[in-house]
N, C-alpha and C positions, 0 to 999 in steps of 0.2 A: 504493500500500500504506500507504503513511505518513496518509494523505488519512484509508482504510479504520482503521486504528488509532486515532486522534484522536478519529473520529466515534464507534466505541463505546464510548472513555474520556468521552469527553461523556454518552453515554445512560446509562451505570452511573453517572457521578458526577450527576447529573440524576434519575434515578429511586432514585436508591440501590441497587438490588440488582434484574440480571436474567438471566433463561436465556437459554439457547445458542437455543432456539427464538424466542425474544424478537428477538435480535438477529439472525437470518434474516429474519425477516420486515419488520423493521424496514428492515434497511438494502439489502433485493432482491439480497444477494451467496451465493456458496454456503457450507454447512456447512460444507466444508475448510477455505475460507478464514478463516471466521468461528473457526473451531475453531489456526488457524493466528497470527491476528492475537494471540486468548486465551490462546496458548499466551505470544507474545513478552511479552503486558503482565507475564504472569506472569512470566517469567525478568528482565524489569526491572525487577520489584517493585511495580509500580503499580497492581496489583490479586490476588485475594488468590479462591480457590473454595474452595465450602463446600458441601455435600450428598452423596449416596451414590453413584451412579454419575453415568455422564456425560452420560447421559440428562435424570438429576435433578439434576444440579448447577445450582449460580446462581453468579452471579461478584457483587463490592462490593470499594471501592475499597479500597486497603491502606492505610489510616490509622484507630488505634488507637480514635478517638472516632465515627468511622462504624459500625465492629466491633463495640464496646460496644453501641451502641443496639441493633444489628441483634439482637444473640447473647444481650441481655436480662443481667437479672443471672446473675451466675456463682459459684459454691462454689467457696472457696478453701483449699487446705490448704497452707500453708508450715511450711517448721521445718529448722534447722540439726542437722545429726549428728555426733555424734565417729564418726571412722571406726574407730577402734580398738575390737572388738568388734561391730561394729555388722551384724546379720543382714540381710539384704535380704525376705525374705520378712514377718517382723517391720515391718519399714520401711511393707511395703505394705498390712500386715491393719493399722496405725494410721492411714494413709491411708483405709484404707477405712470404717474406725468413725466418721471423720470425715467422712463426704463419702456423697453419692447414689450412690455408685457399684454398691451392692448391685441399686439397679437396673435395672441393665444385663441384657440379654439374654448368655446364659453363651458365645457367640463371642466378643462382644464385651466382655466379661471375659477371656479366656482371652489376649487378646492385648497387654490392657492389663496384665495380670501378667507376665505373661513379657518384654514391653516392657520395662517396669521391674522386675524384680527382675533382668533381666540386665547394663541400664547402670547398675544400682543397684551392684551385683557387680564391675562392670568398675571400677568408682572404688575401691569398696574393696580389690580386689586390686592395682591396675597403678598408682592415682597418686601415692602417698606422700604426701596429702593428709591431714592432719589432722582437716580438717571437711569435711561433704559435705552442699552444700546442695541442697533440694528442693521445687520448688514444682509442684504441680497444680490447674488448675484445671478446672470441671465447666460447663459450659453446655448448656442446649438445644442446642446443635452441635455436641457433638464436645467432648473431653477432650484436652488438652495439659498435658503434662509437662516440666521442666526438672530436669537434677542437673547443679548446678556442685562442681566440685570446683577444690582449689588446687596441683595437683603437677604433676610435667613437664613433663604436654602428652601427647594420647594419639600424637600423629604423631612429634613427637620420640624420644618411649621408641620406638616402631617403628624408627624410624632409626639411631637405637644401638645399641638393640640387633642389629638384623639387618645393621648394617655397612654401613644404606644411604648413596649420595652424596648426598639431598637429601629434604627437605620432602613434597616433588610423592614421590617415590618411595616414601615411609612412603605416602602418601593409595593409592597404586594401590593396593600391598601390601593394604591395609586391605580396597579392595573389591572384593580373589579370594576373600576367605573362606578359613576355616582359618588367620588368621593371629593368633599369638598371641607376644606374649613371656613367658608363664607355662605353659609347655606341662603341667606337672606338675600344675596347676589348672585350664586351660581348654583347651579344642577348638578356640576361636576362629573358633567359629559364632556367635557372640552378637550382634555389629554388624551381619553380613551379614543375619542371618536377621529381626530387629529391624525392620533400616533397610526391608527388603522387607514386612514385615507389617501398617505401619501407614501412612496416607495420604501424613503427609508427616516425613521423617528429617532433620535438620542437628545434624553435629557439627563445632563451631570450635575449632580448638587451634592453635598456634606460629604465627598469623599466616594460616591457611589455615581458610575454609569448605566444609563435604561437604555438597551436600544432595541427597539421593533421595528425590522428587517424585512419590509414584505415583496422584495424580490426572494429570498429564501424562505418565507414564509416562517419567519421562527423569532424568539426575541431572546435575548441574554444580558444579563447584572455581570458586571465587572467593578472592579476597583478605580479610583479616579483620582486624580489629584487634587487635594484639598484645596477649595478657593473660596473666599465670600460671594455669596451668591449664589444664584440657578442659571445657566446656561442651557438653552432650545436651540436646535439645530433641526431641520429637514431639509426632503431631497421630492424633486416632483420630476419625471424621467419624462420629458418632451421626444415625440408625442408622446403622447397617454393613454391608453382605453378603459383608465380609471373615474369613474364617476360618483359622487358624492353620494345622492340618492342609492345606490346600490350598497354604500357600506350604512346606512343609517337603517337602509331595510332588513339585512342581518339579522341587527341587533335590535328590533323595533317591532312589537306586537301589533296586535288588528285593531286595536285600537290607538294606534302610535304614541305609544308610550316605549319609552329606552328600558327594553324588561329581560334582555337577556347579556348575559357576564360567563367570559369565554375564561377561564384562568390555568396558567402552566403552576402545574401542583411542584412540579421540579424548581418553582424559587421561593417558595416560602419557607426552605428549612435548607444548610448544607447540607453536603450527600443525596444518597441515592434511595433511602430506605425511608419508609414513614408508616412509624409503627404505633405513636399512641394518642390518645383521645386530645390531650392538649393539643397537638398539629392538626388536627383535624378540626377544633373549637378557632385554632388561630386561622386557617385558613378558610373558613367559612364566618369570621368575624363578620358582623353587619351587611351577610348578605340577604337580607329578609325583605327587601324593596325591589327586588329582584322577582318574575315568574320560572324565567330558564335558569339554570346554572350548567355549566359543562364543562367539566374539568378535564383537562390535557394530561395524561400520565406520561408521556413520551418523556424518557430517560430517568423516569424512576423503575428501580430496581426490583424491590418487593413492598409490599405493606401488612397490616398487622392488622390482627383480629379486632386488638381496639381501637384503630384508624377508622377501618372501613365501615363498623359497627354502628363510631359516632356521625358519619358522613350517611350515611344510605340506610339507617334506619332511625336514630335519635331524630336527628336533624329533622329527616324528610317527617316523620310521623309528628314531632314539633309544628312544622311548616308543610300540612298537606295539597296546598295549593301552589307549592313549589315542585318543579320538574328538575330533579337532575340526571344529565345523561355524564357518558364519559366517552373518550378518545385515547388514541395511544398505548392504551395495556397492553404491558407484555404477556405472554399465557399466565405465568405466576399471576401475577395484580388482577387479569381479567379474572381466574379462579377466585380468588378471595372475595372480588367487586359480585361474582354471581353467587355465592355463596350464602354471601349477606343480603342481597336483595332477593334471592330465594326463587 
């Protein structure tokens, strides 16, 4: 495998920039694999995809001066804000008088507003930031956005305020959606719905990176470099055949209400294994505003009689008008997940 990785980090850094069919034929291995190997360069960071579906995508390596040449010049709009007063909508019609953005086909407008005027919103209501920096830029590839802001830290404010014990605990909370410490102002759909609509989501705050990756289809917690503040980053991959309305109907009952919460069980605890009733209490914390829940087991290991027990029969018989399904089990998990639900 390691053999299989190396030789297609050589072929992209060799040709500069190639497809998933490039690298089939090249190296006589299959698409899974191929698609499996791209997936790992990626989560290591040593390469970097660019284009509309998966189909069409091409991979180039992740360094800043290969990027450049590839993605051609790019339109840059920067500029620092006082947040005091400062409208997010406003924010983004001066971005726009500045930039190609009129452009765009109107999905793909629709998501890059909503994108940002919501993490636009999110700084100026929750960070106690004074200034709120913003940078966009425009390329032949796709449109990526940055707002730094200088105040608590968005995982911290989660943890204190919601009385959590830790870091890791603010990040889950984050991504059930519906989680808000301003309830009087927000819904605290904004991240969730955001981090889903645009290709690629990373929010670093107290020391901790989010990023949800949906050209992979997968999200991952990492470690960060400690800074004041919360920094938002996305990526919107020109064209598009991503549309707004389609990620809000997902997660959005018959009666359009935000009622279902998709959550990876593999980050609310280190390790692989999730064996007792407390991780199962933590990770189904305040999920009662919720109708669907549908937990992701992919890359957990095993679970335990008192995991599943409190998940699939406490829980549900508590809250019988909640639906939970699951995804990802391995045979083990799936055995124990049927066992208890009988």
């Amino acid at each position: 495998m390691i053999k299989n990785k190396d030789a297609i980090l050589k072929m992209i850094a060799k040709k500069g920039v190639l497809r998933n069919s490039d690298l089939v034929s090249k190296l006589g291995i299959s698409r899974q694999a191929i698609a499996r190997h791209l997936k790992d360069l990626m989560r290591e960071g040593k390469i970097i995809r660019r284009g509309g579906s998966r189909q069409n995508s091409f991979y180039l390596l992740n360094d800043p001066k290969r990027i450049d040449e590839f993605s051609g010049k790019q339109v840059e709009f920067k500029k620092r804000f006082k947040a005091l007063g400062l409208l997010e909508d406003s924010a983004f019609e001066e971005a726009l008088k500045e930039s190609p953005l009129k452009n765009l086909a109107q999905d793909e407008l629709d998501i890059l507003r909503y994108a940002f005027t919501e993490m636009l919103n999110n700084a100026i209501d929750h960070s106690g930031s004074k200034f709120i920096d913003v940078v966009m830029r425009i390329g032949e590839l796709g449109v990526c956005v940055e707002i730094n802001d200088r105040g608590i830290g968005a995982f911290e404010n989660i943890r204190a305020k919601k009385g959590l014990p830790g870091i890791m605990d603010a990040v889950g909370e984050l991504l059930k959606g519906k989680q808000t410490t301003a309830p009087d102002r927000h819904s605290g759909e904004g991240i969730f719905f955001t981090s889903r609509a645009v290709d690629r989501f990373v929010l670093s705050s107290n020391g901790k990176r989010l990023i949800v990756d949906g050209r992979i289809d997968d999200l991952f917690v990492e470690g960060a470099r400690k800074k004041k503040g919360t920094s938002v980053y996305f990526e919107l991959d020109l064209p598009s055949s991503r549309k707004l309305a389609d990620v809000f109907r997902k997660y959005t009952g018959e009666d359009f209400t935000f009622d279902k919460s998709s959550i990876s069980v593999r980050l609310f605890d280190s390790g692989d294994s999730y064996i007792s009733r407390s991780q199962a209490k933590r990770l189904l914390h305040s999920m009662e505003s919720f109708r669907r829940i549908e937990l992701d087991f992919t890359g957990v290991r095993t679970v335990g009689q008192g995991f599943v027990d409190e998940v699939f029969r406490v829980f549900a018989e508590n809250h019988p008008d909640i639906d939970i399904s699951w995804k990802g089990a391995n045979e083990d998990v799936e055995f124990m997940i049927r066992r208890s639900v009988g």
